[in-house]
C-alpha positions in Angstrom: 25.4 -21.9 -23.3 22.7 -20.7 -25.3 20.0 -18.7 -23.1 16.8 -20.3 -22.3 14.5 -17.3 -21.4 13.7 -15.9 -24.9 11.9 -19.2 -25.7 9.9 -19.6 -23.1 6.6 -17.3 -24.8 4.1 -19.0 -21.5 4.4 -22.1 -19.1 3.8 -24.7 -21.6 7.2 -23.8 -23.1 8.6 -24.4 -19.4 7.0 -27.6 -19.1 8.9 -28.8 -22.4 12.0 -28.0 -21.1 14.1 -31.1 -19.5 14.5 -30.8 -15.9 18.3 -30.1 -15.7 17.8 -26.8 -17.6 15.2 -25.4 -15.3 18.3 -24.0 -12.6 19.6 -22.1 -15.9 16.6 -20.6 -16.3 16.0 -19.4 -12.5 19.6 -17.8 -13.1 18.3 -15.9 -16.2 15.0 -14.7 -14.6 17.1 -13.9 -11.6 19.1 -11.3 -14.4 16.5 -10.1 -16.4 14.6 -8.7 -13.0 17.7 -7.1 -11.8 18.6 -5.3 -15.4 15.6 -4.2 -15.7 14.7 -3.3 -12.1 17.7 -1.3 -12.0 16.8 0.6 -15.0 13.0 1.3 -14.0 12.6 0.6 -10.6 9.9 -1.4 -9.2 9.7 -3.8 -6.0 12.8 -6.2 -6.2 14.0 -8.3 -3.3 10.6 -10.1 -2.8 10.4 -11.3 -6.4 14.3 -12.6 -6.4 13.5 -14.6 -3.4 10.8 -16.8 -4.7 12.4 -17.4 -8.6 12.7 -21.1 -7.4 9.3 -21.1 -6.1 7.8 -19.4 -9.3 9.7 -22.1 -11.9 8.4 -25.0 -9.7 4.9 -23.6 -9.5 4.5 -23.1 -13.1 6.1 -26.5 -13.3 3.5 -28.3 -11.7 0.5 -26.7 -12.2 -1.5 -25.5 -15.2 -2.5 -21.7 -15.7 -5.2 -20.9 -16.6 -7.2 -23.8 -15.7 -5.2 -24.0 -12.4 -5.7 -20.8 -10.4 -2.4 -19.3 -8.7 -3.3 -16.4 -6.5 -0.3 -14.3 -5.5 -0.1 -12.0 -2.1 0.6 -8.6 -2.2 2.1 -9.2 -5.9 5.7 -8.1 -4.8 6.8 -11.5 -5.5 4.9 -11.8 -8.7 7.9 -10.6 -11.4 8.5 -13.8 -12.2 5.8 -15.1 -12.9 5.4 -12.3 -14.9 8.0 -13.2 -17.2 7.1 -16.6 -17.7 3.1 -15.4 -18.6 4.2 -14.0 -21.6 5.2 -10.5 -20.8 8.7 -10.9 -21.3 9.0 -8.3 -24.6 7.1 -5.6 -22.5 8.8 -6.3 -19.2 10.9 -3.4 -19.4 8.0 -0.9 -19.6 7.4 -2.4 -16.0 5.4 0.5 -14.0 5.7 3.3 -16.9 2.9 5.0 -18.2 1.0 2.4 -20.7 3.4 0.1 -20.1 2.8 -3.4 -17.4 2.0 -3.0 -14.0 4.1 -3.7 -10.7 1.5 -5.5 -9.4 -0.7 -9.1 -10.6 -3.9 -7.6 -13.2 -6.8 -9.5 -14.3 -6.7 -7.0 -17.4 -3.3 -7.5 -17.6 -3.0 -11.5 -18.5 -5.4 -14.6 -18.1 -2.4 -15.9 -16.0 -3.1 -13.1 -13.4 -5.9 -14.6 -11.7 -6.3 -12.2 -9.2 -5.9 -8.0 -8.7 -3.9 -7.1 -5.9 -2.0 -4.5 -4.1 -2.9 -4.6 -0.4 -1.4 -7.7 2.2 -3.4 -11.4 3.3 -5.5 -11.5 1.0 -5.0 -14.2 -1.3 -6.4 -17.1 1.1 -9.8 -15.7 1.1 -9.6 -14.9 -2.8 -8.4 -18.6 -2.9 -10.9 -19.7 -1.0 -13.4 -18.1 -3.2 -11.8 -19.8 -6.5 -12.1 -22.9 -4.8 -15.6 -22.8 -3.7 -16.6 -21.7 -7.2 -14.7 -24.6 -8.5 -16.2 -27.0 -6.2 -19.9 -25.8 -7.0 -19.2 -26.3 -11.2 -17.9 -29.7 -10.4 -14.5 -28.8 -11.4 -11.0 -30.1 -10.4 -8.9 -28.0 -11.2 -5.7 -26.6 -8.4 -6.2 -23.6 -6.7 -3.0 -22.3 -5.1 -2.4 -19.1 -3.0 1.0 -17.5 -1.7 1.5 -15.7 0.5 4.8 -13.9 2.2 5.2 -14.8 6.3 4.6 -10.6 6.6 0.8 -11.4 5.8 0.4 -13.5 8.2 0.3 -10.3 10.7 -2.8 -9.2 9.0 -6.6 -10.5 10.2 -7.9 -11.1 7.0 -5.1 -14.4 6.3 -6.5 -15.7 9.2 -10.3 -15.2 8.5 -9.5 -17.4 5.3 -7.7 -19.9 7.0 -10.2 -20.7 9.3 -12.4 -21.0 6.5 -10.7 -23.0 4.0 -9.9 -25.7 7.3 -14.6 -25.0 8.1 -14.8 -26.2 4.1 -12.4 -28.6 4.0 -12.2 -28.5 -0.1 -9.0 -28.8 -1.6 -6.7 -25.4 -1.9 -2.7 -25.4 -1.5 -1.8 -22.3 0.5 2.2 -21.6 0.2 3.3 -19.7 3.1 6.7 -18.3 1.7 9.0 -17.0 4.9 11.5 -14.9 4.8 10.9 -13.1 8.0 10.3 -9.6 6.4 7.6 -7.8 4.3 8.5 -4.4 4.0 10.7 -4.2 7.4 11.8 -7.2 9.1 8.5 -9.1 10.7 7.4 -8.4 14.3 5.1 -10.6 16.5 4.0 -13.7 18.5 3.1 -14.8 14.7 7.0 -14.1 13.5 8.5 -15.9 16.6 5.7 -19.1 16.1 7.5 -19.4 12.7 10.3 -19.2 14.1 10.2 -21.5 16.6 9.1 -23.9 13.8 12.1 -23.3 11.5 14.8 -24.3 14.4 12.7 -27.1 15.0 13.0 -28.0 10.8 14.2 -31.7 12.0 11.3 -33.4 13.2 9.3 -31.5 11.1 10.6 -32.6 8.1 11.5 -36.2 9.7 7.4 -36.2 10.4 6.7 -35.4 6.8 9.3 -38.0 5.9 7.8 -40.8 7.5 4.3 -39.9 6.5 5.7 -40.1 2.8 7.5 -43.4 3.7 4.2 -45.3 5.8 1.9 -44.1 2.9 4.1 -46.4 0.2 3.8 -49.2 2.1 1.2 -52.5 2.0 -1.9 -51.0 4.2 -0.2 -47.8 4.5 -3.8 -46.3 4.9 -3.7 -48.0 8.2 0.0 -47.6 9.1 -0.8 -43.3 8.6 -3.7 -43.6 11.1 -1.8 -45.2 13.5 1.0 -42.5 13.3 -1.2 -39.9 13.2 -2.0 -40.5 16.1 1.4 -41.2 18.1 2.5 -37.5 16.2 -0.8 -35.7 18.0 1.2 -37.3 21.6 4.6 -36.6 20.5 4.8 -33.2 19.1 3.0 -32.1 22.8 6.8 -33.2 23.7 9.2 -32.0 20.8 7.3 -28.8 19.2 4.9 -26.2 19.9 0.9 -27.1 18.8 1.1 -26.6 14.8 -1.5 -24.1 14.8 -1.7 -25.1 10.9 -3.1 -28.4 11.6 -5.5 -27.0 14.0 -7.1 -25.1 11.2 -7.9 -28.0 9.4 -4.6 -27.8 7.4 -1.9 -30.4 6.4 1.3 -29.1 7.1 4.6 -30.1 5.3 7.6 -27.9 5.8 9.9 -26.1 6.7 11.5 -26.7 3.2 14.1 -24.7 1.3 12.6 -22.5 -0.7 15.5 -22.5 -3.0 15.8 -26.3 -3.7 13.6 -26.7 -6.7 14.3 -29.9 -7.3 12.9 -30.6 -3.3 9.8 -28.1 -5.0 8.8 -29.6 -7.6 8.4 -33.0 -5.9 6.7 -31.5 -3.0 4.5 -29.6 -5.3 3.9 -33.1 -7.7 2.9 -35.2 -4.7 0.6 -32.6 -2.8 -1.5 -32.3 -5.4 -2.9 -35.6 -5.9 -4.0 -35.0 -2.4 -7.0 -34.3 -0.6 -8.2 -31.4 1.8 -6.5 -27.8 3.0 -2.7 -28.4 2.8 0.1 -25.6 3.8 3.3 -25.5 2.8 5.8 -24.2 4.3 9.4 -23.0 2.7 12.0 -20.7 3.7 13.4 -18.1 1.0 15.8 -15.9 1.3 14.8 -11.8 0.3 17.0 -10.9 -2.4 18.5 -14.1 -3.2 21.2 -13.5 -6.2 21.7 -10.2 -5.9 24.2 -9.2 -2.8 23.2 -6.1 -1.9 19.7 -7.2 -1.7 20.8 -10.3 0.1 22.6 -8.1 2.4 20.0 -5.1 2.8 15.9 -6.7 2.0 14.8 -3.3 3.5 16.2 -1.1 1.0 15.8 -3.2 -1.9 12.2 -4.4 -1.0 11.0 -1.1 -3.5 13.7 0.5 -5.3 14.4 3.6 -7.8 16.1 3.0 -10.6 20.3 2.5 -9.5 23.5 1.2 -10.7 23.5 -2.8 -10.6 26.9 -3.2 -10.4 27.5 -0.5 -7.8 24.0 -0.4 -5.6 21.9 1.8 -4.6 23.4 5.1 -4.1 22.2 6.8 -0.8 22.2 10.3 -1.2 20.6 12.7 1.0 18.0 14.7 -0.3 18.2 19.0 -0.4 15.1 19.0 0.4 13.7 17.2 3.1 10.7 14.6 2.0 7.3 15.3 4.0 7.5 11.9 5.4 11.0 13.3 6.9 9.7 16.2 8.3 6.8 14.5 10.2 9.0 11.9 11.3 11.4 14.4 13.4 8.5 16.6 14.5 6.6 13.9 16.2 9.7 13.3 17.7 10.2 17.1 18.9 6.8 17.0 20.2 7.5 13.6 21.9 10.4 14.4 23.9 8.2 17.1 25.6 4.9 15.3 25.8 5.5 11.5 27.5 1.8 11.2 26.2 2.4 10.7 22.6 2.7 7.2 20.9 3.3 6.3 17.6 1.9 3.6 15.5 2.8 1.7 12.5 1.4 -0.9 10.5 4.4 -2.6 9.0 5.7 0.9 8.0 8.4 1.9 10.3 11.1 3.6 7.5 8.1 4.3 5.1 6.1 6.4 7.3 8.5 8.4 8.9 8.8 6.6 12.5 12.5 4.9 12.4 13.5 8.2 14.9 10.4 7.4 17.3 11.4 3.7 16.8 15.1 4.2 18.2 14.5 7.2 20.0 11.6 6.1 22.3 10.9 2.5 21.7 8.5 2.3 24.9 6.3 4.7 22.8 6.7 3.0 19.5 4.4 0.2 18.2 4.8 -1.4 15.0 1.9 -4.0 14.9 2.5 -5.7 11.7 0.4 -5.5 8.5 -2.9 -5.0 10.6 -4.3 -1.6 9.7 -7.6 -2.4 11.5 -5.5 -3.4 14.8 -3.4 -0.8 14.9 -6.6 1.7 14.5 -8.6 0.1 17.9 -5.1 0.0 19.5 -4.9 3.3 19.3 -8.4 4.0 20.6 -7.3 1.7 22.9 -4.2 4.0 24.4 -6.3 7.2 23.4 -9.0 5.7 26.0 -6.4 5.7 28.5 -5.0 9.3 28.3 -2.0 8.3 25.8 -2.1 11.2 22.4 -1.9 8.5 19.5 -0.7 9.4 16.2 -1.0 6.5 13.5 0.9 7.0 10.8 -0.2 5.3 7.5 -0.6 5.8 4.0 -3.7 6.7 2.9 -4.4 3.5 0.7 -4.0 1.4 3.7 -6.1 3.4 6.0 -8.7 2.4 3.7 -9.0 -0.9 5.1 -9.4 0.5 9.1 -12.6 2.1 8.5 -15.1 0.7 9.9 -12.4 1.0 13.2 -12.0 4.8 12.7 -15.7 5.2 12.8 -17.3 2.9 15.5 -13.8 2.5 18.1 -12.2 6.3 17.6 -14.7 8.9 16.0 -18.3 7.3 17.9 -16.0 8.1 21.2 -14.9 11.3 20.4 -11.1 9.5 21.4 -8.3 12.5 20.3 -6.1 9.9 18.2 -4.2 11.8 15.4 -4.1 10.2 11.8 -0.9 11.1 9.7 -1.9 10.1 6.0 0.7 9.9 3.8 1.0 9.6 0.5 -1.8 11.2 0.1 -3.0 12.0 -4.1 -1.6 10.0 -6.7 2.0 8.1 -5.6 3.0 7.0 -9.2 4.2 4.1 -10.3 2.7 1.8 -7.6 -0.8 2.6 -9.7 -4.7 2.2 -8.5 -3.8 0.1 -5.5 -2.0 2.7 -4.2 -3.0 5.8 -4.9 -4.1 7.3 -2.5 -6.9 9.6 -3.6 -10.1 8.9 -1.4 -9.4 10.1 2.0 -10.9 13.3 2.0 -14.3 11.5 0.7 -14.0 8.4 3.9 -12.3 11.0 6.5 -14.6 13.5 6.2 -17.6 12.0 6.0 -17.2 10.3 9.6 -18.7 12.8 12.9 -16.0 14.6 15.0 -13.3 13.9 12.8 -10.7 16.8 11.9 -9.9 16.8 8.2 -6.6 18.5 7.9 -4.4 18.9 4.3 -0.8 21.0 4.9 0.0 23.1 1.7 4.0 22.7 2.8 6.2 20.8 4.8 6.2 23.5 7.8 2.6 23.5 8.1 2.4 19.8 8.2 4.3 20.5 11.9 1.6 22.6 13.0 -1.1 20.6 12.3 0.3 17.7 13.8 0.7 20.1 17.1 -2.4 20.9 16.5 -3.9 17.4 15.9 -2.2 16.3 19.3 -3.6 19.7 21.5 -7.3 18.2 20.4 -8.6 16.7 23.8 -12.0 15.0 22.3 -12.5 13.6 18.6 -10.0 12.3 16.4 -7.9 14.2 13.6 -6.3 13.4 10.0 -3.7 15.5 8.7 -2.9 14.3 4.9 0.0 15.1 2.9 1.9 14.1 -0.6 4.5 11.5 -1.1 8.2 13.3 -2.1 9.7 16.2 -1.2 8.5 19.4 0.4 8.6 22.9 -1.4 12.0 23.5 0.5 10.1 26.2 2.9 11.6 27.1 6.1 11.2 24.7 8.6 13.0 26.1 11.9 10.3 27.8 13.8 8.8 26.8 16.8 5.7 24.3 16.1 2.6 25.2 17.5 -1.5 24.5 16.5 -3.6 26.6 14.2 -6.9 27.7 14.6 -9.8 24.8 13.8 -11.3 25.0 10.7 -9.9 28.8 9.6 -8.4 29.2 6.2 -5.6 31.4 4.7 -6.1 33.8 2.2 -2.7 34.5 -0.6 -3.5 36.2 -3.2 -6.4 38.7 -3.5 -8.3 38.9 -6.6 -11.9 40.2 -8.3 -14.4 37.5 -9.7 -12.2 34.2 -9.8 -11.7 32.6 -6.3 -9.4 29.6 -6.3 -10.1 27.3 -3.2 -7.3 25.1 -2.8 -6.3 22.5 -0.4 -3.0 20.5 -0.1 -0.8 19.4 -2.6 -2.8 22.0 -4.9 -2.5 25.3 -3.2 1.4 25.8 -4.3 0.3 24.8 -8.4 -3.0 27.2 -8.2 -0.6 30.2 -6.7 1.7 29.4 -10.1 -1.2 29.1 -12.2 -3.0 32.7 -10.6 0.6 34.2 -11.5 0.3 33.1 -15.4 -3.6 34.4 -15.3 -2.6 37.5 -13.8 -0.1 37.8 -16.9 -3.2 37.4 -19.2 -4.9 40.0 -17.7 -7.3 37.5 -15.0 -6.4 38.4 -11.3 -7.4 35.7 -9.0 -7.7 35.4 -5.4 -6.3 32.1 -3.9 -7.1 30.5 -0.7 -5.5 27.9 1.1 -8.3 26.3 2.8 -6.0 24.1 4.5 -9.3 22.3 6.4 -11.4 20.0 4.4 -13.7 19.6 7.6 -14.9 22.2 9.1 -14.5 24.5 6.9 -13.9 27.9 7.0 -17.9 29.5 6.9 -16.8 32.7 7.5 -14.4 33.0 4.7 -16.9 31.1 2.4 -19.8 33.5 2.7 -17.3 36.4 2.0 -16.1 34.5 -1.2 -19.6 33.8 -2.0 -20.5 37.7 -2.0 -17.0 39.3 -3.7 -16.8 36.6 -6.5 -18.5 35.7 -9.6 -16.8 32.3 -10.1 -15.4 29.8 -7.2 -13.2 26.9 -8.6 -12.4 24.2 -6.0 -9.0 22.1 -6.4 -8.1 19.2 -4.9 -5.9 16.0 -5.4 -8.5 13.6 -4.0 -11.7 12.2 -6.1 -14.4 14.6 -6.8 -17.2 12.2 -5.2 -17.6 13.5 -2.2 -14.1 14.7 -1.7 -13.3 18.3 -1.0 -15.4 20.5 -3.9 -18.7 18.3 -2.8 -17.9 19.7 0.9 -17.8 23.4 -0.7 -21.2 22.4 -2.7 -23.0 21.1 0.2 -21.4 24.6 2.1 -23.6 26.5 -0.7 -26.6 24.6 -0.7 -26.8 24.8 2.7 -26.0 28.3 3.0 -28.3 29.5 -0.4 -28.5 33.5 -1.2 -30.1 35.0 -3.7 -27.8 35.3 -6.0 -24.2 33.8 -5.9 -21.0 32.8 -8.1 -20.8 29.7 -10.4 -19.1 27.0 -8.9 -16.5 24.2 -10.7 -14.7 21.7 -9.2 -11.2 20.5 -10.6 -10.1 17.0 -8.9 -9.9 13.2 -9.8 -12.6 12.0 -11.9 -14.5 9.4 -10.9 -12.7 6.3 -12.2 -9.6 4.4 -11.7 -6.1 6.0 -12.4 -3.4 4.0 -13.5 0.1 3.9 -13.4 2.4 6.5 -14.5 5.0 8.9 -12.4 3.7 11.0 -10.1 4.2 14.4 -12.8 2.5 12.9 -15.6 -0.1 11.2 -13.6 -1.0 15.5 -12.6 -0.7 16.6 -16.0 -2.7 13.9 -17.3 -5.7 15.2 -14.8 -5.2 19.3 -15.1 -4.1 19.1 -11.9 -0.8 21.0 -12.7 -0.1 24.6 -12.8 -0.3 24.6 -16.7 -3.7 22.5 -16.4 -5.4 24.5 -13.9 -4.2 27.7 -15.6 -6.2 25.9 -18.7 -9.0 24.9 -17.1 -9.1 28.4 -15.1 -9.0 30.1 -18.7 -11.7 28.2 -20.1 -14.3 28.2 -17.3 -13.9 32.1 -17.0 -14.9 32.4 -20.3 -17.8 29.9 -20.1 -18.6 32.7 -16.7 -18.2 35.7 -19.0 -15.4 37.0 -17.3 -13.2 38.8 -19.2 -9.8 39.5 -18.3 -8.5 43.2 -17.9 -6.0 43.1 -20.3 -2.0 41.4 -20.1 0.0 42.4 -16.9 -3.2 43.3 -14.3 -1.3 41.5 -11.3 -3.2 39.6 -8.0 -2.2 40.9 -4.8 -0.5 39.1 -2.1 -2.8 38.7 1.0 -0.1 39.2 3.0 
């Protein structure tokens, strides 16, 4: 059997196909993703479980001129391969290569950026308002995984779309997980619907069947009606239809014969329509079947053998936050953690199994799980939300006005803070220094290593009145001793390492153990710097600053968060503030002010200087632009301590 997949350059080639071959080619997409998942990694389970989905899709409607928004973009590979990106699919997250995620830049088929959960209804809803107002006609279609469905902003859109009435297909595809398996009223309402599939599907059936008839107009009307009695007897309300929507479903997701049709007929019609299908995560490939957890975002692993679990020498910094909230826990009855969706990924399984009456996972609902906190905060409960720092992005406006304007001690783990790799822009996380520390009474924490990360968490949750972030790196620690007993700093007081004449380097984070290296390779050129681990981006340490500011002829600020307003402005603002008559030059070394892309996390930090050979570069260079010349080869800094 010849394959089908090479010759299929973009949908129209799809369309030409005769149906009977279109099974053959779900089997080959279903191969190609797993080959080459397995050799570059990527997110892999979601995109396997809607292959029938994507072929019918691209079957019935026409992109471009039809708009299909995806969700999240997990489930987008796929469509990926049938928009004409087949040849570079196997540079899939590498550096210059395609992206993990849907991008307008990417492909006119990608109608839609996206990276974050829910919100392709309200993108969809925009396409089809825009539509309407040109006089168009053209489909507008947005899916979206049953995990969305936790989040607000799905539901803003929905009751918008059912307000507007215009026409806009929303496929809800459920497979009761997103990252972990789903949680909420919203997950058992689905539920409840699926083991109910007869007399939904028997309702849609004689819909279909009245509608074909002479005066079937009338004949719908009249069962309309009798349905609105009877399902107050056989089902729950469909909230669906409430929102304005017609609902069809539960179908299987994998029947794409049973696809196509639905997706030929629904088009013709009129108004908000949901449909409903249930997928299976990982469908074709066993150990994803078996495991949608692990395989939902994978490394690159043997395909015939799995993933490989090996445990790591050194001990990741989501790891190590995850059992010291729970050594803090089991003496403190007072401390609750919070995920958004995020149980395995943020560190919280051990909270989750080891104190589940203090463990909240409140789906994909960032916002939520922000005033929830407050919420426990308000009544003497120590709060610790543990996201990554992309996501905290979208809880804001709730960190501000429901935790910071009432002083409430709730405690923000941010992980993966800096760039995360191959994920790209949506998920970098490389603004929260610049949104954290801008907000009143907030504590803006940044651990250097994975043993300090326990005592700012301590000291985090021993803050009785304003909130506190505590940020740290995706990957491993620096394999530092991790044993001691865990107890809080000081607020706002720094740590000197290395002392050194006219170059300071002010460090924070992720960047203190790369500016120590880079002051060693200095000091071997004959340039002896003093290194500081500021390890507060707010408050900072005014004491040591001023001394800095008098000892020093140049201060160079590093940080792996965006220069706007991130760490170095903080320093800057310190200065201006605190002006003598004479003091040092000042540079800042961060993230520039634009959008990074995708690439691992290493080449991502040498790309921006923000390694140990780039800082020892930049260093170099902006101590000659000071006029400070070095003392010749071998003049060695001196450890502080």
């Amino acid at each position: 059997m010849d394959p089908l997949l090479p010759g299929i350059a973009g949908p129209e080639d799809l369309k030409q196909l005769p149906a009977e071959q279109l099974e053959q080619v779900c089997a080959e997409l279903r191969d190609h993703i797993i080959t080459s998942v397995s050799r570059s990694g990527g997110h892999l389970g979601a995109s396997l479980g809607v292959i029938e989905l994507t072929v019918a899709l691209h079957r019935a409607f026409t992109t471009p001129f039809d708009k299909i928004v995806w969700d999240v973009g997990h489930q987008a590979y796929g469509h990926k391969l049938l928009t004409g990106r087949q040849a570079d699919f196997g540079t899939l997250r590498h550096k210059g290569g395609i992206a993990g995620f849907p991008k307008q830049s990417e492909s006119e088929h990608d109608m839609f950026g996206v990276g974050h959960a829910s919100t392709a209804i309200s993108a969809a809803v925009g396409f089809a308002a825009a539509r309407d107002a040109r006089g168009e006609d053209n489909a507008v279609v947005a899916v979206i995984g049953d995990g969305a469905l936790t989040g607000g902003l799905a539901y803003e859109g929905l009751n918008n779309a059912g307000l507007l009435g215009t026409n806009l297909i929303v496929v809800l595809n459920d497979n009761k997980m997103s990252i972990a398996p789903n949680v909420g009223a919203i997950s058992k309402y689905l539920t409840r619907i699926t083991s109910g599939k007869h007399y939904v599907r028997l309702e849609a059936d004689v819909w279909d069947l009245l509608g074909s008839l002479p005066h079937g107009g009338k004949a719908q009307v009249l069962a309309g009606r009798i349905k609105e009695s009877l399902k107050q007897l056989v089902v729950p309300t469909i909230l669906f239809e409430e929102l304005g929507f017609k609902y069809f479903g539960p179908l299987d997701g994998h029947d794409l014969p049973l696809l196509m049709r639905t997706f030929d007929a629904v088009k013709k019609l009129h108004g908000p329509i949901l449909i409903h299908i249930s997928t299976e995560k990982g469908k074709g490939y066993r150990f994803a079947e078996q495991d949608g957890q692990r395989y939902h975002g994978v490394g690159k692993f043997d395909r015939a053998e799995g993933i490989k679990v090996v445990k790591p020498e050194v001990p990741t910094y989501t790891t190590v936050f995850g059992n010291t909230i729970c050594e803090l826990a089991a003496s403190d009855s007072r401390i609750h953690a919070i995920t958004a969706a995020m149980p395995s990924g943020t560190g919280l399984t051990g909270m989750r199994d080891g104190f589940p009456g203090r463990f909240h996972d409140v789906g994909i609902a960032e916002g939520h799980a922000v005033t929830f906190a407050a919420g426990l905060a308000s009544a003497g409960c120590k709060p610790v939300v543990a996201v990554y720092s992309t996501f905290l992005q979208r809880a804001v406006d709730h960190l501000i006005h429901d935790v910071a304007l009432q002083k409430l001690p709730v405690v923000f783990a941010v992980d993966r803070g800096g760039v995360v790799g191959e994920d790209g822009p949506t998920h970098h996380g490389v603004f929260d220094y610049t949104y954290l520390r801008m907000v009143p009474n907030m504590v803006v924490m940044a651990p250097r290593d994975e043993d300090q990360l326990r005592h700012m968490l301590a000291t985090g949750l021993a803050r009785d009145e304003g909130p506190s972030s505590i940020r740290y790196p995706r990957g491993a620690g620096l394999g530092v001793d991790c044993s001691g007993d865990v107890a809080p700093i000081p607020v706002g007081k720094s740590e000197t390492l290395l002392s050194g004449d006219s170059v300071c380097l002010l460090a924070i984070g992720s960047l203190v153990q790369p500016a120590l290296q880079a002051a060693e390779l200095l000091a071997d050129e004959g340039l002896a710097c003093e290194v500081v681990d500021m390890r507060f981006v707010k408050p900072l340490d005014s004491e040591l600053l001023a001394s800095v500011w008098q000892r020093h002829r140049l201060v160079v600020t590093l940080e792996e968060n965006s220069l706007a307003g991130g760490f170095g402005a903080a320093v800057l603002e310190w200065a201006a503030a605190n002006e003598t008559a004479a003091g040092p030059q000042v540079r800042l070394i961060g993230i520039p002010d634009r959008f990074q892309e995708h690439a691992t996390r290493a080449e991502l930090l040498a790309d921006l200087g923000l390694d140990a050979p780039g800082i020892t570069a930049s260093v170099r260079c902006l101590a000659t632009e000071a006029g400070i010349e070095s003392e010749g080869p071998g003049s060695q800094a001196q450890s502080a301590s």
